[in-house]
C-alpha positions in Angstrom: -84.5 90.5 112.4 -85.0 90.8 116.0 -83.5 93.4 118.4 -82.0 92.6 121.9 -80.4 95.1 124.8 -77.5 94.5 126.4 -77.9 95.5 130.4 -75.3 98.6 130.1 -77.9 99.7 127.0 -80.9 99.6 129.0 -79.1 101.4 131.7 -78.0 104.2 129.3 -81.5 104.5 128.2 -82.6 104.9 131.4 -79.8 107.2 132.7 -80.5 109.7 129.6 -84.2 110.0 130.2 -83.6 110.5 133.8 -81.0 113.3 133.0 -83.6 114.9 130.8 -87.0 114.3 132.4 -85.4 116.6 135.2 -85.6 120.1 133.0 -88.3 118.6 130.7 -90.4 115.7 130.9 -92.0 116.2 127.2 -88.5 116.2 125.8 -87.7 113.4 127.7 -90.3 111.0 126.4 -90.2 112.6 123.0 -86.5 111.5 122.6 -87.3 108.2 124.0 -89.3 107.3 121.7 -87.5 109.0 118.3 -84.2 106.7 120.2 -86.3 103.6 119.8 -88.0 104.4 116.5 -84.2 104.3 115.3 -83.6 101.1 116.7 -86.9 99.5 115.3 -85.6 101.0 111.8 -82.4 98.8 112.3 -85.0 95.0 112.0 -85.8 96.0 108.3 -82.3 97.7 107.6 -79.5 96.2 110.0 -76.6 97.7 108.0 -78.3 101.4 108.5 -75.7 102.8 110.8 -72.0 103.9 109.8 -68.8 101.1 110.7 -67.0 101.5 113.9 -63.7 101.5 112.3 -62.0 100.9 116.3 -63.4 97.5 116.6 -62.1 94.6 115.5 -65.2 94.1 112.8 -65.6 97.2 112.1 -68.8 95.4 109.5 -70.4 94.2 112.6 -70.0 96.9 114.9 -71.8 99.5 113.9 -73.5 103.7 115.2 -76.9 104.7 114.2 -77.1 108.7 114.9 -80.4 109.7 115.7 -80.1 113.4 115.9 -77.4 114.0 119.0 -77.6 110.4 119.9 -75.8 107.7 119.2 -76.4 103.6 119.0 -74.2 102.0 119.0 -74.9 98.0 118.0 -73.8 94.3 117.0 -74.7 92.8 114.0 -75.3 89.3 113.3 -78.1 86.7 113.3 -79.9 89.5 114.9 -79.6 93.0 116.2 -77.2 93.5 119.8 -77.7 97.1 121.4 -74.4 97.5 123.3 -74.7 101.5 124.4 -76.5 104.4 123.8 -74.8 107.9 124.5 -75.2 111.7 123.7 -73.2 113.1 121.5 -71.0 115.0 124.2 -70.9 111.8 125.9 -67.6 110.4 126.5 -67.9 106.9 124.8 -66.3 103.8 126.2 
């Protein structure tokens, strides 16, 4: 199943490694890439992450936590990213 990004995704991607590249660049990259070994994960298993029980399909919308991280994502004939936060994150 193929995986696409909304804009606001890649931008909280972005924003997070920003955040933590400032106090530790190792950490940075390291979460980076556990955040899009998760996602990779969801091609093979789509239905991985818990319901969003808020949203109107709560079968479609779904959260993958990947350790204090959270994916949020759209399935259906293939995989939407819509946001990425930290746990303490206020989500939107």
């Amino acid at each position: 199943m193929k995986v696409s990004y909304t804009p606001e995704s890649i931008g909280d991607l972005q924003r997070l490694r920003e955040f933590i590249e400032i106090k530790n660049p190792q950490a940075a990259q390291r979460i980076a890439k556990s955040i899009i070994k998760g996602i990779t994960q969801l091609k093979t298993l789509p239905l991985l992450g818990v319901e969003v029980d808020k949203a109107p399909n709560p079968e479609m919308v779904r959260d993958l936590i990947i350790g204090n991280y959270i994916v949020r994502y759209l399935v259906g004939s293939e995989i939407n990213i819509l946001r990425v936060w930290h746990h303490k994150e206020k989500r939107l």
